[in-house]
KOLGU-432245 format. One line per 8 residues: their letters; for each residue x, y, z of N, C-alpha, C. Coordinates in Angstrom, 1 decimal, always signed. Example, Ala and Ser with C-alpha at 12.3 -4.5 7.8 and 13.67 -1.06 7.14 Angstrom:
<nodes>
AS = +13.2:-5.7:+7.8:+12.3:-4.5:+7.8:+13.2:-3.3:+7.8  +12.8:-2.2:+7.1:+13.7:-1.1:+7.1:+12.9:+0.0:+7.9
</nodes>
This chain:
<nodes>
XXXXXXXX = +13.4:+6.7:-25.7:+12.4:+7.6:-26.2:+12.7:+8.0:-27.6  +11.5:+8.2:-28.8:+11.9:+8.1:-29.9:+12.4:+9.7:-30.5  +13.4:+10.3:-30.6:+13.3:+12.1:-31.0:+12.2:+12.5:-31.3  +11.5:+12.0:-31.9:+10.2:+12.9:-31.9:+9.1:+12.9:-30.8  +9.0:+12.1:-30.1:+8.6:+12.5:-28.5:+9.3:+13.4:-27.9  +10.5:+13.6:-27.6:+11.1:+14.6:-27.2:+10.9:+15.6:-28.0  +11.1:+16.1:-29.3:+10.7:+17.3:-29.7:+9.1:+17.9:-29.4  +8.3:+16.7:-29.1:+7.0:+17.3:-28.6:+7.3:+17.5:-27.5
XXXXXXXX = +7.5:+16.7:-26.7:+7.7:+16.9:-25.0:+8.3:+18.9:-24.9  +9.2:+18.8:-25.3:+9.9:+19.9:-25.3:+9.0:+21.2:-26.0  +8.4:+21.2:-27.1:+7.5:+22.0:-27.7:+6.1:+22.1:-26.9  +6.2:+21.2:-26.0:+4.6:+21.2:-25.1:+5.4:+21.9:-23.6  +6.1:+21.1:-23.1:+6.5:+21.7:-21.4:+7.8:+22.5:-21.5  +8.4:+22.9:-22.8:+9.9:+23.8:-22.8:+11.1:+22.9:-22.2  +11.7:+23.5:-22.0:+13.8:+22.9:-21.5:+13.8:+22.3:-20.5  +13.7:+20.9:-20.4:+14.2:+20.3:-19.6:+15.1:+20.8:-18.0
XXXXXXXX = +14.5:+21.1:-17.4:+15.2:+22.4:-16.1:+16.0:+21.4:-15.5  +15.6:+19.6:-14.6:+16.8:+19.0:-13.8:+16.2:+17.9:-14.3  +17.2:+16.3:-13.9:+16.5:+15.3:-14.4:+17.0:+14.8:-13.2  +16.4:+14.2:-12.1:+16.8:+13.1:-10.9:+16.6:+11.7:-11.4  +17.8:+11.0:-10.9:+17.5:+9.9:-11.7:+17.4:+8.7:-10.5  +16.2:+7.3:-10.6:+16.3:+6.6:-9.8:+18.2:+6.0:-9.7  +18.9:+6.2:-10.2:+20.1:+5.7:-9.7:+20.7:+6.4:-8.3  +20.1:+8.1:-8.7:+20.7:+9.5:-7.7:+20.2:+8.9:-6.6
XXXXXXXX = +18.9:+8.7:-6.7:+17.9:+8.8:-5.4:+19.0:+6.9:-4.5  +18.8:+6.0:-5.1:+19.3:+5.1:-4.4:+20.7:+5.9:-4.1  +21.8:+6.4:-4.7:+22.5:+6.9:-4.1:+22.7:+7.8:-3.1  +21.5:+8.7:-3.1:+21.6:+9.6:-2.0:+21.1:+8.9:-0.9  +20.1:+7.9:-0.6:+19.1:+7.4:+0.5:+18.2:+7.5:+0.1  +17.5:+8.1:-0.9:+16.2:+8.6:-0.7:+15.6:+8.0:-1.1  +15.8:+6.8:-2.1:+15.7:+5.2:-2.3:+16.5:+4.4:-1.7  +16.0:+3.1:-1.3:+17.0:+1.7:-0.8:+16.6:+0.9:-1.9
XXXXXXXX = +17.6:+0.1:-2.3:+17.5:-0.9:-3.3:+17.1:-2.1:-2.3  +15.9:-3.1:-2.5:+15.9:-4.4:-2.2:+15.7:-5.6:-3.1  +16.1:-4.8:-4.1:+16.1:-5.6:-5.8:+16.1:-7.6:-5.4  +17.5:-7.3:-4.3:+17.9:-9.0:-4.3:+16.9:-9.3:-3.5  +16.6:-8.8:-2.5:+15.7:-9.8:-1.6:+14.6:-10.0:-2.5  +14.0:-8.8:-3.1:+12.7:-8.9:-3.5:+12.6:-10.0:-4.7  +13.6:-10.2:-5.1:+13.8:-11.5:-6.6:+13.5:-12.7:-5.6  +14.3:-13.3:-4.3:+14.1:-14.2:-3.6:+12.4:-14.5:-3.0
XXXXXXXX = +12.2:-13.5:-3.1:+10.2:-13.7:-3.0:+9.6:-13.7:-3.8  +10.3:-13.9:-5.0:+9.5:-14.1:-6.5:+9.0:-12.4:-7.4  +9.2:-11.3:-6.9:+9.1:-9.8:-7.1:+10.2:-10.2:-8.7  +10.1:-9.9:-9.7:+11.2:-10.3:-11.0:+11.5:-8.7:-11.2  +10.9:-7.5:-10.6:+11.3:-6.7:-11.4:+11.9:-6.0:-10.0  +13.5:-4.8:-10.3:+14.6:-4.0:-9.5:+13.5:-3.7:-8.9  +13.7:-3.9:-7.3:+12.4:-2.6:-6.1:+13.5:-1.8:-5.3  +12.5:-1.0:-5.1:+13.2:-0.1:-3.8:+12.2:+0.5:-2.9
XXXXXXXX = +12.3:+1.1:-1.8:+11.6:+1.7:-0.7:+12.0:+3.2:-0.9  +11.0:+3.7:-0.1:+11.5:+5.1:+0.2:+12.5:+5.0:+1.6  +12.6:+6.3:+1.5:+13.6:+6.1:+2.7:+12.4:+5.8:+4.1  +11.1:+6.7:+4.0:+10.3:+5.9:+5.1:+10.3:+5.3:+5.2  +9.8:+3.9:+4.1:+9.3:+3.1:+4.5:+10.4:+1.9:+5.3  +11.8:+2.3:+4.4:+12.8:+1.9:+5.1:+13.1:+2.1:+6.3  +12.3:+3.0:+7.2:+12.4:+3.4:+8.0:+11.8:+2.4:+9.2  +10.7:+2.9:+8.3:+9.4:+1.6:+9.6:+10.2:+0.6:+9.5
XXXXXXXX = +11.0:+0.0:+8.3:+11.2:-1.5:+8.2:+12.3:-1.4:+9.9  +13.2:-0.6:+10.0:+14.1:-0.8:+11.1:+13.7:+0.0:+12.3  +12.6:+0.6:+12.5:+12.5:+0.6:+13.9:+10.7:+0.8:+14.1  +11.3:-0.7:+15.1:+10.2:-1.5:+15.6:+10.3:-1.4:+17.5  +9.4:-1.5:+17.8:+10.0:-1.0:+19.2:+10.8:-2.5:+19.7  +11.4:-2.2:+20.8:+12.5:-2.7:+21.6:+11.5:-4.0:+22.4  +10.4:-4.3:+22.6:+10.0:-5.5:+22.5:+9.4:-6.4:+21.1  +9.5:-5.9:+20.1:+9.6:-6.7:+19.3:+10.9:-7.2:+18.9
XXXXXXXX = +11.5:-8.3:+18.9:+12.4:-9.2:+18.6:+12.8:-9.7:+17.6  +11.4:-9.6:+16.5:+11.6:-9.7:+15.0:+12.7:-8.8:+14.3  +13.8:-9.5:+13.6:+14.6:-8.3:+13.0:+14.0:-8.0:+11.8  +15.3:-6.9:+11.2:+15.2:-6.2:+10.3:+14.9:-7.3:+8.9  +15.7:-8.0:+8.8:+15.7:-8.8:+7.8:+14.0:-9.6:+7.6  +13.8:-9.8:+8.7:+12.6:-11.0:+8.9:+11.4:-9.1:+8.4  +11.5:-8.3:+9.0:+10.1:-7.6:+8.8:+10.2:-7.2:+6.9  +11.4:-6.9:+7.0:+11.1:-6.9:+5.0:+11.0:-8.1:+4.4
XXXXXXXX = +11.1:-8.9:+4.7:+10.8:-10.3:+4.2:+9.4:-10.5:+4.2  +8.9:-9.9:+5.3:+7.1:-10.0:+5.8:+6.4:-9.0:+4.8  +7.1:-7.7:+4.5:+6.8:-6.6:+3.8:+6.7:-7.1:+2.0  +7.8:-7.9:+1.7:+7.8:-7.8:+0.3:+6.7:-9.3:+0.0  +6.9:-10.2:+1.0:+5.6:-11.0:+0.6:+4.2:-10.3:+1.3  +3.7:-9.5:+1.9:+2.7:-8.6:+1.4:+2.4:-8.3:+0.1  +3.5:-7.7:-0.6:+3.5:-6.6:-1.8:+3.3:-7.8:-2.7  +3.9:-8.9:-2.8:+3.9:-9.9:-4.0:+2.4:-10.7:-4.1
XXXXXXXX = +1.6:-11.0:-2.1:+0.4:-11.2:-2.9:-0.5:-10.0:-2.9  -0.4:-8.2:-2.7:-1.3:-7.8:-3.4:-0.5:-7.7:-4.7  +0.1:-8.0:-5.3:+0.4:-7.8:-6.8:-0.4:-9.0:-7.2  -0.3:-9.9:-6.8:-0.7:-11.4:-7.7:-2.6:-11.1:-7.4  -2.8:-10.3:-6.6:-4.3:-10.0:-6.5:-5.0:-9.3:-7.5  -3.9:-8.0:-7.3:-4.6:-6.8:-8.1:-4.3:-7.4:-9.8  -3.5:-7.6:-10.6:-3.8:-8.6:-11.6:-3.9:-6.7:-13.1  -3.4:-6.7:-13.6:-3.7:-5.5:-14.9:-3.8:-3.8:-13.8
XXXXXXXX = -3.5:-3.9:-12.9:-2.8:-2.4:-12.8:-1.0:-2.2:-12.3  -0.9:-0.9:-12.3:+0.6:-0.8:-12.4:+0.9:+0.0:-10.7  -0.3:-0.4:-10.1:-0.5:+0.4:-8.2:-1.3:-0.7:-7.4  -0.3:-1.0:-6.8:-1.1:-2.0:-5.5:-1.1:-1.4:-4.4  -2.3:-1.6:-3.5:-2.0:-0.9:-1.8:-2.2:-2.1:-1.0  -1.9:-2.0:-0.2:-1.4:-3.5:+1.1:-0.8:-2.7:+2.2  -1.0:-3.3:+3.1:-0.7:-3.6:+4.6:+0.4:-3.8:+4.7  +1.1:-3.6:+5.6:+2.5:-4.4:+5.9:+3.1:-3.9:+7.4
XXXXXXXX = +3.6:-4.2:+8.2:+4.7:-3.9:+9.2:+3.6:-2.7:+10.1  +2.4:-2.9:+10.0:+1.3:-2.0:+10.4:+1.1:-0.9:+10.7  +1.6:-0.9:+9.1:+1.2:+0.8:+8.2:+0.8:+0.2:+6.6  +0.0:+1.3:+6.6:-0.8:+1.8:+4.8:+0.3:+1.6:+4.0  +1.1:+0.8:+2.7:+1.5:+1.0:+1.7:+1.1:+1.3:+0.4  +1.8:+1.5:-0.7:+1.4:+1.1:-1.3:+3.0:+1.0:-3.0  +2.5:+0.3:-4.0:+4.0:+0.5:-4.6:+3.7:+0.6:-6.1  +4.4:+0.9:-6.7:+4.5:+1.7:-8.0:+5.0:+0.8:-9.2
XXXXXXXX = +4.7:+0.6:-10.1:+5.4:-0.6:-10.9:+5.5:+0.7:-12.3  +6.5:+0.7:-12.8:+6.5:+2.0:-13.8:+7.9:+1.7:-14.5  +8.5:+3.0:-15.2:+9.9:+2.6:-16.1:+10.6:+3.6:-15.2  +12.1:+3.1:-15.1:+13.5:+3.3:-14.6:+13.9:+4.1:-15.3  +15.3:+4.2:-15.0:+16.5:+5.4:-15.6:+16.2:+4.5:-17.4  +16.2:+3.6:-17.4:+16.5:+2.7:-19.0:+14.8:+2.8:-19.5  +14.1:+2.8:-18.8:+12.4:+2.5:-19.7:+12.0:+1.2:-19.3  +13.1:+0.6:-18.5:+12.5:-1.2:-18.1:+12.1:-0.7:-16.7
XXXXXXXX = +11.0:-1.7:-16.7:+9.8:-1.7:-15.5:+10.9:-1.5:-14.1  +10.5:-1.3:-13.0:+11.0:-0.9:-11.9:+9.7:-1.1:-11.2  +9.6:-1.4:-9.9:+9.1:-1.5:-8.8:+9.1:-0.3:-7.4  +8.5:+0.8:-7.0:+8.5:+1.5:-6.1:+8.4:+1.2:-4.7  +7.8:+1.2:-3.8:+7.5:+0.6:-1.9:+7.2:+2.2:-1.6  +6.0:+2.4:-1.7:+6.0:+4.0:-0.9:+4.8:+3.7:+0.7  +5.2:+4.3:+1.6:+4.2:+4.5:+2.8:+3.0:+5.5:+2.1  +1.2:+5.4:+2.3:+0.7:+5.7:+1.9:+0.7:+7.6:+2.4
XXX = +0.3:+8.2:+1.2:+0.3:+9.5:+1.3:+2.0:+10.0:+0.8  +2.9:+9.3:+0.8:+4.3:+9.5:+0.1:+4.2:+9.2:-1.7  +4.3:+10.5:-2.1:+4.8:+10.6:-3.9:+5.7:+10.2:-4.5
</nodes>
């Protein structure tokens, strides 16, 4: 950020009150990192899930057989072909593990692009 954005920022919304950072949130849970899988399905930029949607990913009822590994595998190639669909936006929505997603493509702790996974109606 260049100082003089921040001296506006600051001159328009005042003192900086907390700053959560996507590092915190993967550390606390409230993000899961699937950065590696998601590279192995062709996804190039760091993703993560909410802690929902990481949720749905691991419980599936007791007659499905599919594991955990296989439903996010199913999940992030969803997300990769609505990305390759939607084409010039930074918000794709898709289907996946049969619930509403949708995921966030925006800047990180550093300003480089990052990847979100949110269940729809999650901020």
């Amino acid at each position: 950020m260049n100082p003089n954005d921040e001296t506006m920022a600051g001159e328009t919304f005042g003192d900086l009150i907390c700053c959560y950072t996507r590092a915190e949130a993967i550390f606390d849970g409230v993000l899961v990192d699937v950065s590696e899988r998601a590279k192995r399905h062709g996804i190039k930029y760091p993703t993560a899930c909410t802690a929902a949607v990481w949720a749905l990913i691991g419980t599936m009822p007791e007659s499905c057989s599919v594991d955990e590994s296989v439903r996010l595998a199913a999940m992030l190639t969803a997300l990769l072909a609505a990305i390759r669909q939607a084409r010039g936006t930074d918000r794709v929505h898709f289907d996946a593990l049969g619930a509403a997603l949708w995921a966030q493509c925006g800047p990180g702790d550093t300003d480089a692009p990052v990847i979100t996974i949110l269940r729809e109606g999650e901020d």
